[in-house]
N, C-alpha and C positions, 0 to 999 in steps of 0.2 A: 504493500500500500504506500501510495506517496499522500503529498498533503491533499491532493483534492481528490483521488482516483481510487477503485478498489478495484483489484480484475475480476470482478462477475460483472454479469451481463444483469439489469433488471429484472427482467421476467425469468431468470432461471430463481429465481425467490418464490416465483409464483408454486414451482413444484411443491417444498416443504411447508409450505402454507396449506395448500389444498390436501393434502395426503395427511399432513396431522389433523384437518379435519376430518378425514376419513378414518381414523381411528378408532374412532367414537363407541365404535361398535364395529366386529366381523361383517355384520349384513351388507356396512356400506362398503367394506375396503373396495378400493378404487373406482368409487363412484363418479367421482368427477374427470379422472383420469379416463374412464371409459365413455363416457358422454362424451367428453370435448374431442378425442378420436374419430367415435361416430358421426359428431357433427362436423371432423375435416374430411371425414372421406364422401359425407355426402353434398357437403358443399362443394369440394373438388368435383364431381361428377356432376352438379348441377351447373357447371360453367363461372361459378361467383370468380371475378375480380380477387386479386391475390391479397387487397388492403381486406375485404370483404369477411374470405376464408380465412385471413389469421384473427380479425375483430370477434368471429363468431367462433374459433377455437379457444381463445381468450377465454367468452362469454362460457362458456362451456365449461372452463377450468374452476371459474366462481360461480355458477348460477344458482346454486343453492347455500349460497356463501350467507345469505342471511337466515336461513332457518337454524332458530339458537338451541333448540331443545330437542336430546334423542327422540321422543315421543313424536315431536314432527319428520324430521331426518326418515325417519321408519314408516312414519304416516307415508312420505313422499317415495318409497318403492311400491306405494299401491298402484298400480297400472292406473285404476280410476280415482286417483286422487282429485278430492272434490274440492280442496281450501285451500288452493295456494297463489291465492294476492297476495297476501301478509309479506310471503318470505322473500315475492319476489320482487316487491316493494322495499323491503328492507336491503334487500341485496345492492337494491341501485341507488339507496340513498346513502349507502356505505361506501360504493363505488366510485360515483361520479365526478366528486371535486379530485380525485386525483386522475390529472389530466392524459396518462396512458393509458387508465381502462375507462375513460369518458365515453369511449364509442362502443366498447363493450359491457359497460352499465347500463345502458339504453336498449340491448338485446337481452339483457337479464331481467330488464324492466316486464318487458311480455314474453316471457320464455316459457309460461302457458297459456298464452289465448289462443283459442281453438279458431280455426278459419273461418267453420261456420258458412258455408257458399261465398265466402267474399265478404265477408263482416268483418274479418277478421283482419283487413286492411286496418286496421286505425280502432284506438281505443283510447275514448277521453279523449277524444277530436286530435289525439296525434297519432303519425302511421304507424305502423308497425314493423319494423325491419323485416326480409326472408330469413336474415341471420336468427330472429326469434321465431318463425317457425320449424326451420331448419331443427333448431334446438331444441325447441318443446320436442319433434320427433326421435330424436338422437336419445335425447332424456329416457321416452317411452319404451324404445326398443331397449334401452340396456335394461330397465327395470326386467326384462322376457328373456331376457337372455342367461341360461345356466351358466352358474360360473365353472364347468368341469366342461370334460367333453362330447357332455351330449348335445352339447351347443347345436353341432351340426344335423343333428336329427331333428332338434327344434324350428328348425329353419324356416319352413314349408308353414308351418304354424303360426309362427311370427309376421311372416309374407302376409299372409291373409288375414290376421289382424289386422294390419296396417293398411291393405287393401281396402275391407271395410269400411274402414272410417277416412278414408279420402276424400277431400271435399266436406266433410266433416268437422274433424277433428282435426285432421291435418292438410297443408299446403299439398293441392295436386304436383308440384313439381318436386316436392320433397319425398311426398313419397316414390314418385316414380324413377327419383333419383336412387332412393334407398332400397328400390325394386331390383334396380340394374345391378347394383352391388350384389346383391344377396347372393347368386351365383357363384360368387367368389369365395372357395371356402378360408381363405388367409383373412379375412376379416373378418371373422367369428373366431377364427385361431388367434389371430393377434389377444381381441378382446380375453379371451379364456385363460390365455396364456401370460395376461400381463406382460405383453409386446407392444404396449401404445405408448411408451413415455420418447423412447428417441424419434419417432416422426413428428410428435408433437414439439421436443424439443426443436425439433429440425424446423416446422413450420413459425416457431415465437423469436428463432434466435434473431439477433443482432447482429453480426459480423464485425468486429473491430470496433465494437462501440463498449468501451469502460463507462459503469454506474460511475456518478460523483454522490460523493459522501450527502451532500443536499439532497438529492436523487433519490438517495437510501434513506434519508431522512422521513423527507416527505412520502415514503413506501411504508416504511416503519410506525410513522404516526397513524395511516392509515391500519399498519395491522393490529395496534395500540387500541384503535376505535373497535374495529371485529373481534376481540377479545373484549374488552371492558363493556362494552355496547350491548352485550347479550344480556345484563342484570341490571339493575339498578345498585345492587350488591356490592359492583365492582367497577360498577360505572369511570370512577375517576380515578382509581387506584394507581394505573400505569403511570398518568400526566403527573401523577404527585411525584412517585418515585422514582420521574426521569429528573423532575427538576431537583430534586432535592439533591439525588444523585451530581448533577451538573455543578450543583454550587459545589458540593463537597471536591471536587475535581477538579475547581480555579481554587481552592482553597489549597491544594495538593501540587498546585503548578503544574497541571496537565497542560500540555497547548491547546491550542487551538482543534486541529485536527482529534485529536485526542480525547477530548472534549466531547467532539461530538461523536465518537465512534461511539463514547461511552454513555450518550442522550440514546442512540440507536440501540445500542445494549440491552439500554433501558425496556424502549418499545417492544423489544422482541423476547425481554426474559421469561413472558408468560405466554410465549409461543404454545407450550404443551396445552394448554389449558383449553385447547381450542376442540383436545380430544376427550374431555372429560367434559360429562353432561351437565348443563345448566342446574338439575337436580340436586347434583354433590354440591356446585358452588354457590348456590342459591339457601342452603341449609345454615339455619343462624343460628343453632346451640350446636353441641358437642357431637363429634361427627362418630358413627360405629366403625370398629375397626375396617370392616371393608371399605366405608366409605376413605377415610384418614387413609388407607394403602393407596386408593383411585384419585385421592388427591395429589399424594406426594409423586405419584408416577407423571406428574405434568412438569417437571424439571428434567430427566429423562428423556420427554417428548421433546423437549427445546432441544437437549442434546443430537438427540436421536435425526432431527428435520436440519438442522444449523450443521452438522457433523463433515457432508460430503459436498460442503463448500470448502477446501482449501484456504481460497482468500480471508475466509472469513475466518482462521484458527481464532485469531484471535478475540473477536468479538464473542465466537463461540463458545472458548473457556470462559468472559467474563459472564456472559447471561446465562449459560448453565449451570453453573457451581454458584449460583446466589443463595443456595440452601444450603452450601457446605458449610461446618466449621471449623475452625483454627483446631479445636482439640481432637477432631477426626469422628465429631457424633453427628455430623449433618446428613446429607443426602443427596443424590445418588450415589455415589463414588466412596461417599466417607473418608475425604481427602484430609493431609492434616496441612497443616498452614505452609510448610515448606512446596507443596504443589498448589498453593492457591492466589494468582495474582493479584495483585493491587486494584485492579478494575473490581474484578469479583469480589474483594474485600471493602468497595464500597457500595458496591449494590446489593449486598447481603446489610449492610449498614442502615441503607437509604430502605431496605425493603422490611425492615424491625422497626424501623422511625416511621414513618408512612403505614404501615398495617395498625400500629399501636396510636395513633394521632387522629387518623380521617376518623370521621362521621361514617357510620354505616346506617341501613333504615334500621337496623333491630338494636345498634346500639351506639352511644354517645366516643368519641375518640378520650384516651383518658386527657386528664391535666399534665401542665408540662412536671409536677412534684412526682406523680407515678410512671411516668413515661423515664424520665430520669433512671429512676430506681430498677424499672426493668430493663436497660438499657447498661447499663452499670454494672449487674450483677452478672448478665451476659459477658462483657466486655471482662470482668473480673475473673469467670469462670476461664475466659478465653475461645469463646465460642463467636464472638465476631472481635476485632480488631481495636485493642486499647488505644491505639493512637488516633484511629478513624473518627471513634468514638470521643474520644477527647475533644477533638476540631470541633464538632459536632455542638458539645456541650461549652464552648467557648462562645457561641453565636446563638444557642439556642433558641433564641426567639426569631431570629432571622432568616434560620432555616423553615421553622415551622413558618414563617410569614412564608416565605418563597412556598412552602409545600401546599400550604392552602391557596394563595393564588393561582397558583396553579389546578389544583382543584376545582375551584371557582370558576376557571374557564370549561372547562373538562365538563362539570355541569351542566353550563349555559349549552354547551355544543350538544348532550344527550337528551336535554330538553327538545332541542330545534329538532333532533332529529325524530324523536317522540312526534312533534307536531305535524313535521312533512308524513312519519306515517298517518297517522290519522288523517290528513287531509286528503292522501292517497284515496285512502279507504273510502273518502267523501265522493270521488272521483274530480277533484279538483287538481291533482297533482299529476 
């Protein structure tokens, strides 16, 4: 990494994003990796424009990016799933302000309106892309499709679902695009076989284009909202703990660059969380041991998604090992302080001050006289970093000022987004 550059490509982020949401549960594994597939081989055979087919692969990697809860997740491999505005409203008010998936926000927006004879041009007096037909279709068929290899006996079945509802449900050229395929048994293999991720990567990449640190920022902030965004629970947690994190790291004379790897850090430390259901993190007393096992495995999940980016070693050891400690009791790894960097040793800091401070709906953040105290004893045990901690407690009120305004905004923004759903819902949006 230099001062402004990191060598990944943007959208190869998009992978470990999507597949930690896939996580969720066995049902979904590579749900979205097989839909976005599906919908580049049917848009490649329906003739789409190549800006086209990569916007609608795109769409496809996230379209069910805003359904927060396993109970819906699982609702949506109903073949005739009957409720999905919600998610797919939420998906594209998630999407849209960040400006490389703006055109594939907008196909995630109607990724199930049914065609309906032609109705299905435009909803809420705007069109409707092919890329969201396309999509809703790609969607349908993977849901039919066995994950083993009876795949190909299923075939003939599938066909004539799909046939039926032609004109229908779905775009006459989608189908008859997804018609013409069918024949081909490499893409019922691909799917079965968990062969779709290099053609997709092949259709998203970039060629000779390095992410800037800003780039990944503004990616990161966004993945920041699609974790926190799913509860109100958790709604502002990240923004506290990137800033708090930040000031502690001009306090430390981190530069500049440095600085912000470790704001991105921030955004992506609760990456895992993305596979563990709304359910577990939504639960406001004392969690059953299975639950407390299904939470701690969401540090792991960061690991696990962040891992086989090279570029990123570094960012990766700091946002995974946020639950380790100095004494070697924390979590995943059970690292002791001789393997645990400076980055990770302040956002395990910043992530004990900000859990212990915010406001949550079930319960008040303590006073800075008990936050202290648990902060202290930690830091004395040697379970997060005395000198971190120290800096900390020299500003104390400054940092908490920084953590709350920060929060403060975090709020105002899950409000507005609260409103566009609902006005959605009104069909005003």
């Amino acid at each position: 990494m230099n001062g402004s550059e990191i060598n990944v490509g943007l959208m190869q982020l998009v992978f470990p994003m999507v597949k930690t949401v896939d996580m969720m549960s066995p049902a979904l594994a590579s749900h979205h990796l097989d839909v976005a597939y599906l919908a580049l081989r049917i848009s490649e055979q329906a003739g789409l424009p190549a800006d086209d087919v990569r916007n609608t692969v795109l769409a496809g990697m996230l379209h069910d990016i805003g359904a927060f809860s396993l109970d819906e997740r699982l609702d949506i491999l109903d073949f005739e799933y009957h409720s999905p505005d919600r998610h797919c409203r939420a998906g594209y008010e998630l999407l849209r302000h960040f400006e490389p998936f703006a055109e594939a926000a907008g196909i995630v927006r109607f990724h199930h309106v049914h065609w309906n004879n032609g109705d299905g041009r435009e909803r809420h007096g705007v069109s409707v892309p092919l890329g969201s037909h396309i999509l809703h279709l790609a969607d349908r068929i993977a849901v039919l499709v066995p994950k083993n290899i009876q795949a190909l006996s299923r075939v003939p079945e599938i066909c004539t679902r799909i046939q039926d509802l032609r004109g229908t449900w779905f775009h006459p050229d989608a189908v008859d695009a997804a018609l013409a395929l069918a024949k081909h048994d490499n893409i019922w293999l691909d799917v079965v076989s968990h062969a779709v991720e290099r053609p997709l990567a092949d259709c998203l990449s970039e060629p000779q284009r390095l992410a800037t640190l800003d780039e990944l920022l503004a990616f990161g902030e966004l993945v920041c909202q699609l974790i926190d965004f799913r509860s109100p629970f958790t709604a502002t947690h990240t923004s506290g703990l990137a800033a708090a994190a930040v000031a502690l790291s001009e306090r430390l004379e981190f530069d500049e660059p440095q600085q912000k790897l470790l704001k991105l850090a921030a955004y992506l430390h609760d990456l895992g969380k993305l596979a563990i259901p709304i359910e577990v993190l939504e639960k406001p007393g004392r969690f059953t041991d299975d639950e407390w096992h299904t939470m701690r495995a969401h540090v792991y999940y960061t690991f696990h998604a962040l891992s086989p980016l090279p570029a990123l070693d570094q960012l990766t050891s700091w946002s995974a090992l946020h639950q380790e400690r100095l004494d070697g009791s924390g979590y995943p790894f059970g690292y002791t302080a001789d393997r645990l960097p400076l980055g990770a040793r302040v956002l395990a800091v910043a992530d004990v001050f900000v859990g212990i401070t915010e406001d949550r709906p079930y319960r008040a953040g303590m006073p800075e006289h008990e936050a202290r105290a648990v902060l202290a004893d930690m830091a004395a045990k040697r379970e997060l970093d005395p000198d971190i901690v120290r800096i900390l407690f020299d500003d104390f009120d400054a940092f908490n000022t920084v953590r709350a305004q920060a929060q403060d905004r975090a709020r105002e923004r899950f409000q507005k987004f609260g409103e566009n759903l609902d006005a959605g819902a009104n069909g005003s949006a």
